[in-house]
N, C-alpha and C positions, 0 to 999 in steps of 0.2 A: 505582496506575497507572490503576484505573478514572477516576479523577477526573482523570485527562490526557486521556480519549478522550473523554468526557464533557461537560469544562469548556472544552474548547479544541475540538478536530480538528471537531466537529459543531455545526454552529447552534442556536439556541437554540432550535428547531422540535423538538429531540430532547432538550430539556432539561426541559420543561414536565412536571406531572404525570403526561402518560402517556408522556415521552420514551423512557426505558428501554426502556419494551416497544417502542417504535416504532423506536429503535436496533437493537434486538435484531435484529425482525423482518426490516430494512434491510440488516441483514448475512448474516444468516441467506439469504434469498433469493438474495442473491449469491454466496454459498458452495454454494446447491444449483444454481444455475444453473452456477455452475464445473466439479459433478461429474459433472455430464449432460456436458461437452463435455469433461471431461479428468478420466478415473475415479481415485478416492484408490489404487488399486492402482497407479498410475504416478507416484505423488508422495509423496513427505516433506512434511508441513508441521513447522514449527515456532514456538514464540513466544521472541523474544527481548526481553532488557530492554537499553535501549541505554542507557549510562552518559555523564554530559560528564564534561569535564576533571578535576575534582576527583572523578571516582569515585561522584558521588550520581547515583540512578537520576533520569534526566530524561523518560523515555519506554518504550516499546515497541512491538513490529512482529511480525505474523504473515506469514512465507514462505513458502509449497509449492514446492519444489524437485521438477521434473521426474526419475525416474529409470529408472536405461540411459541408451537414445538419445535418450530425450526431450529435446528443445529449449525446453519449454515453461516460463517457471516464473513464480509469481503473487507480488505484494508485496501482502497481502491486507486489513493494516492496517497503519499505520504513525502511531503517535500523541507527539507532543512536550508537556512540561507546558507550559503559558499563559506560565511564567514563564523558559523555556529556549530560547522563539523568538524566531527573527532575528538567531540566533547563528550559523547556516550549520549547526546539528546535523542537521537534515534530510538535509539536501544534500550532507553528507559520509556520511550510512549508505546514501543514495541513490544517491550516487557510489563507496561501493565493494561496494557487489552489482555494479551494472551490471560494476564493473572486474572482477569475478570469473565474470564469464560466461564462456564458449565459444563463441567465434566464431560467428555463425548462432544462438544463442540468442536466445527471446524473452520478456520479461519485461514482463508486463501487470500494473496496475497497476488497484484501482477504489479510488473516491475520491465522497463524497459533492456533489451538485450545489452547496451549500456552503461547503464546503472550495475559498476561492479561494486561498488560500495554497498547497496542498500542487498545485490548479493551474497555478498561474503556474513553481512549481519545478519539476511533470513538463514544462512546457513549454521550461523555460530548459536539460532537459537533454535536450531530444532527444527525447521521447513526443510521439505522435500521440493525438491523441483517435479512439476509432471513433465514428463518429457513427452507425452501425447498432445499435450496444447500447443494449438498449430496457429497463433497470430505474429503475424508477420513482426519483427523488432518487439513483441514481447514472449516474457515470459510467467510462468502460474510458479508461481512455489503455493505450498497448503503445511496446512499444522495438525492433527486432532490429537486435542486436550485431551488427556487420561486422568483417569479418578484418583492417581498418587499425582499426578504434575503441580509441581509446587506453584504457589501465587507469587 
């Protein structure tokens, strides 16, 4: 699975020699910037392996799930193999978290400056970019679920 987040979801700026560390780092920041403004005592996170059609792992995705009344909840990674995009598998795991919210839920999304792909599908589904999120090579898109937003 490493070699889907790796080979695909990140440009080749985090591939290079000292990519790894530089991914690492990338993520890391934005995972501690997440817990300053919404502490792990009010979240579940999880990693999921998302399957296609035939049942081979094609990908994976880290969640934090807001808990109680938290409305909050984060898609933190979400990574497809090279060889499984453009198939809409994004965009249907994409499409049924969102379907699985609670009305008035929101669900923020970060996504490398790079990543135009997994851009153009936060945009086809309804995410805003904040353009106040100030991390270096990423960026915040958010969504909040309304009481008519279809499942």
């Amino acid at each position: 699975m490493h070699d889907g987040a790796v080979a695909g979801s990140f440009a080749s700026v985090f591939v290079e020699r000292t990519g790894s560390v530089k991914l690492f780092w990338t993520i890391f920041k934005s995972i501690l910037a997440q817990d300053f403004q919404f502490p792990a005592s009010a979240r579940r996170c999880v990693w999921l392996v998302i399957k296609g059609p035939s049942g081979a792992e094609v990908g994976f995705l880290k969640r934090c799930v807001g808990l109680g009344d938290c409305q909050r909840h984060h898609l933190e990674l979400l990574a497809i193999r090279a060889e499984h995009r453009s198939q809409g598998i994004g965009t249907a795991v994409l499409q049924d978290i969102v379907g699985k919210l609670p009305p008035g839920a929101q669900l923020t999304v970060h996504c490398t400056k790079y990543a135009r792909a997994m851009q153009h599908m936060l945009k086809r589904q309804g995410f805003k970019r904040n353009v106040r999120f100030r991390l270096p090579n990423l960026e915040e898109y958010a969504l909040t679920k309304g009481n008519s937003q279809a499942a």
